[in-house]
Backbone bond lengths (Angstrom), bond angles and torsions (degrees), N, CA, C in turn:
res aa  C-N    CA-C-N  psi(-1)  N-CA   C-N-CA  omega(-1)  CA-C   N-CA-C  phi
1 X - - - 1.447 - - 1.528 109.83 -
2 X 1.275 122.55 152.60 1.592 125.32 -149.95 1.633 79.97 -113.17
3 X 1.649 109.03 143.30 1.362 126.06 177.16 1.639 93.65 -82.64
4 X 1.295 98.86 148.82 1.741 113.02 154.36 1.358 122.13 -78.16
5 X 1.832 119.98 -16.83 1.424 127.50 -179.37 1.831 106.80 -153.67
6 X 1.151 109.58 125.39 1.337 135.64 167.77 1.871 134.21 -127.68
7 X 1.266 119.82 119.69 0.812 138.63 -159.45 1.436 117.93 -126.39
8 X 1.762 133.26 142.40 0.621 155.85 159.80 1.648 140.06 -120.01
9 X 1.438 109.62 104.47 2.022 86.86 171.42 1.796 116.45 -130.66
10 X 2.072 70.80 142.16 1.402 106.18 -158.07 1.472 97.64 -77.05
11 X 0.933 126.41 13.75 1.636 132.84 -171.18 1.796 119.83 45.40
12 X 1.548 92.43 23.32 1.815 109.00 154.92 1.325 121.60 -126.29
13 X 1.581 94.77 10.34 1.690 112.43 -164.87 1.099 113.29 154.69
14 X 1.507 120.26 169.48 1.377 147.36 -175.03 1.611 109.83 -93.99
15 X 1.877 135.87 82.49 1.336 83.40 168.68 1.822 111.18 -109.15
16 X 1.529 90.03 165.75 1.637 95.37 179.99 1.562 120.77 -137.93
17 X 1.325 122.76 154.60 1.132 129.68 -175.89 1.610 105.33 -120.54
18 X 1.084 121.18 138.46 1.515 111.85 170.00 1.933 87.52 -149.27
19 X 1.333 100.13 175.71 1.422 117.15 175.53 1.459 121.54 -71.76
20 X 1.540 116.75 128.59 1.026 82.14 -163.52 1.876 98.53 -114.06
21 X 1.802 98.98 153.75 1.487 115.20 -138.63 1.804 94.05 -75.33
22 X 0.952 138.08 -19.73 1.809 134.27 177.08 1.523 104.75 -86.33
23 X 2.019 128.58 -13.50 1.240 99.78 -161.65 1.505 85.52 -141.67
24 X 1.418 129.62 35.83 1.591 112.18 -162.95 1.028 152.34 -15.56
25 X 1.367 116.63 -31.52 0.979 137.50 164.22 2.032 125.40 -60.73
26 X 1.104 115.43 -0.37 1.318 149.73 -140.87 1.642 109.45 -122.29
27 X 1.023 156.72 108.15 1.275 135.70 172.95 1.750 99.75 -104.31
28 X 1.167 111.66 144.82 1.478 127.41 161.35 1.435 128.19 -98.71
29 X 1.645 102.46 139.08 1.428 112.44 -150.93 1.043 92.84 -111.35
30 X 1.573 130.36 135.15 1.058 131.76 172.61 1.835 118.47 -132.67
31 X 1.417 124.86 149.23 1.156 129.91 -178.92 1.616 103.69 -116.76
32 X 1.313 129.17 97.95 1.819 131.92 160.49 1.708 76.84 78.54
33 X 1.110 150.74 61.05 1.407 138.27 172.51 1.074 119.79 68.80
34 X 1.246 131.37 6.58 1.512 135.24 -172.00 1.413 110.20 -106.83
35 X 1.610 114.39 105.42 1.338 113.81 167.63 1.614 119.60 -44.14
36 X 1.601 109.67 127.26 1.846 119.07 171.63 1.144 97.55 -98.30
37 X 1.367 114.29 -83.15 1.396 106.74 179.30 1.771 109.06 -153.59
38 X 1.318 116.95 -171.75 1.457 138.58 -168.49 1.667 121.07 -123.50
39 X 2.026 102.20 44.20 1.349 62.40 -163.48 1.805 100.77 -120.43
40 X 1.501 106.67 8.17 1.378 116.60 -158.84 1.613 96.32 -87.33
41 X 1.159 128.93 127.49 1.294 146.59 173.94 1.612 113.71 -69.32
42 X 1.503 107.62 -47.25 1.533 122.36 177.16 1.583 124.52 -109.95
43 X 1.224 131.92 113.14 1.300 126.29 -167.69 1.524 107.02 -66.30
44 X 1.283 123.27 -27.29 1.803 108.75 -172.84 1.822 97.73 -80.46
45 X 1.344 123.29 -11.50 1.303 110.82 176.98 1.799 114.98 -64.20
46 X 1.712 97.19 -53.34 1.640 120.53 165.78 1.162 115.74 -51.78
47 X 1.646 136.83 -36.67 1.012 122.81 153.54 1.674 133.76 -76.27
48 X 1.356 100.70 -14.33 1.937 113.49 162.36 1.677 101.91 -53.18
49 X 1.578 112.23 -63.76 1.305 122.45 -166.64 1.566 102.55 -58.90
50 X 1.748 117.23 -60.61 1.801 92.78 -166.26 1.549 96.18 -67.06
51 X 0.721 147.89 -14.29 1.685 137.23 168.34 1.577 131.14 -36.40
52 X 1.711 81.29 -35.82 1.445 106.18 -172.25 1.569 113.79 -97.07
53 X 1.473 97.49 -21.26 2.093 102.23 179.19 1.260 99.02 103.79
54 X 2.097 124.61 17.11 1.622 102.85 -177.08 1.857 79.83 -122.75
55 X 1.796 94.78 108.56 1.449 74.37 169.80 2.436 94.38 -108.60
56 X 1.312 111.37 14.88 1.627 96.34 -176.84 1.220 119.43 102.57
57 X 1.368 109.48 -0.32 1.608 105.52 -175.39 1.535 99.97 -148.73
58 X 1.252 125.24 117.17 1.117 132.39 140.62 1.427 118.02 15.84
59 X 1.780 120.83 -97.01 1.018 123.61 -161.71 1.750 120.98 -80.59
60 X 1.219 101.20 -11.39 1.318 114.18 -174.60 1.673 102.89 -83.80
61 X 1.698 114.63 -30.79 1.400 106.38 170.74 1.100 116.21 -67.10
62 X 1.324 132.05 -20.72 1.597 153.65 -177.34 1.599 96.51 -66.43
63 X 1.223 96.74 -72.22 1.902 91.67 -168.77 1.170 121.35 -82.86
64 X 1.166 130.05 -22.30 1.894 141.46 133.91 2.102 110.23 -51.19
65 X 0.861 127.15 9.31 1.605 117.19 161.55 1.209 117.31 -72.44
66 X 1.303 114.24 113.36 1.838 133.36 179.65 1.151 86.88 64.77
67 X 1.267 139.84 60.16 1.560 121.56 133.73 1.773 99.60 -93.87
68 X 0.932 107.91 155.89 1.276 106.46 -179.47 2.247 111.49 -104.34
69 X 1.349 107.34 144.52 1.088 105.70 -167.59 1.554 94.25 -142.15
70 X 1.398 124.09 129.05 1.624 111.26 164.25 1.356 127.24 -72.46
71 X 1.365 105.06 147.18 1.270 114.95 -156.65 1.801 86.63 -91.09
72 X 1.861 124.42 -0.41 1.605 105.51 -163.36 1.627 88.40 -101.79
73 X 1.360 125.91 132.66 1.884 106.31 -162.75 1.861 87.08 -94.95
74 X 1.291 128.68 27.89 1.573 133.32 150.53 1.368 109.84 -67.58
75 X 1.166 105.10 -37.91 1.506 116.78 -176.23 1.815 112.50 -62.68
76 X 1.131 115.54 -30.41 1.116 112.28 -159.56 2.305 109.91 -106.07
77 X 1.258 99.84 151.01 1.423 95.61 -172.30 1.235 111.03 -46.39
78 X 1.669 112.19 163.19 1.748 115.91 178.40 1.380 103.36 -108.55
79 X 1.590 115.47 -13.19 1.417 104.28 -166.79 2.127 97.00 -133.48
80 X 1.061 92.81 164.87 1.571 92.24 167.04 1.420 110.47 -73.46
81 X 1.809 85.59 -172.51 1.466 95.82 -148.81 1.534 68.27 -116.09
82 X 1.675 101.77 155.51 1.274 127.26 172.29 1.354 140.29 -88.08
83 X 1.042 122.67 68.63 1.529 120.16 179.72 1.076 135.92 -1.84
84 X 1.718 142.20 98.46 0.932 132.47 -178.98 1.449 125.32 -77.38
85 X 1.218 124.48 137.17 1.671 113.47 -174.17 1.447 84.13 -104.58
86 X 1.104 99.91 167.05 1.999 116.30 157.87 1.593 108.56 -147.68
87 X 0.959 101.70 111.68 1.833 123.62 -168.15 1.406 94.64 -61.79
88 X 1.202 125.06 122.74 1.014 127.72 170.23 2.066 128.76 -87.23
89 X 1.374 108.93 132.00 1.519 91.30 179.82 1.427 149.72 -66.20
């Protein structure tokens, strides 16, 4: 069964794809929460591409070079990551 949200970190960032909710068919690409773009239909394709170093943008191939990302999107989380608070005294 295909996740609605998948995630990966490259340890320069978070990236993630989830569905996106006006075009379903559509997955949304995201860098640390920052919409890139909308345009990959299939997440194992988006994960073929950052695998490869083409994530569509210029600077993001720059600061993503040789990080490594799997290209199998099994590999990658289904759910977010959880915020840690620390209560302060």
């Amino acid at each position: 069964m295909e996740s609605k949200y998948y995630e990966f970190d490259t340890g320069k960032g978070i990236l993630s794809l989830s569905k996106n909710k006006m075009c379903p068919g559509f997955w949304d690409f995201c860098f640390n929460g920052m919409l890139i773009h909308s345009k990959y239909t299939d997440p194992d394709q988006a994960a073929y591409d950052f695998n490869k170093g083409d994530y569509g943008i210029d600077w993001l191939d720059t600061k993503l070079n040789k990080i490594y990302v799997p290209s199998d999107i099994t590999l990658w989380r289904r759910s977010k990551r959880e915020s840690l608070e620390v209560a302060s005294n």
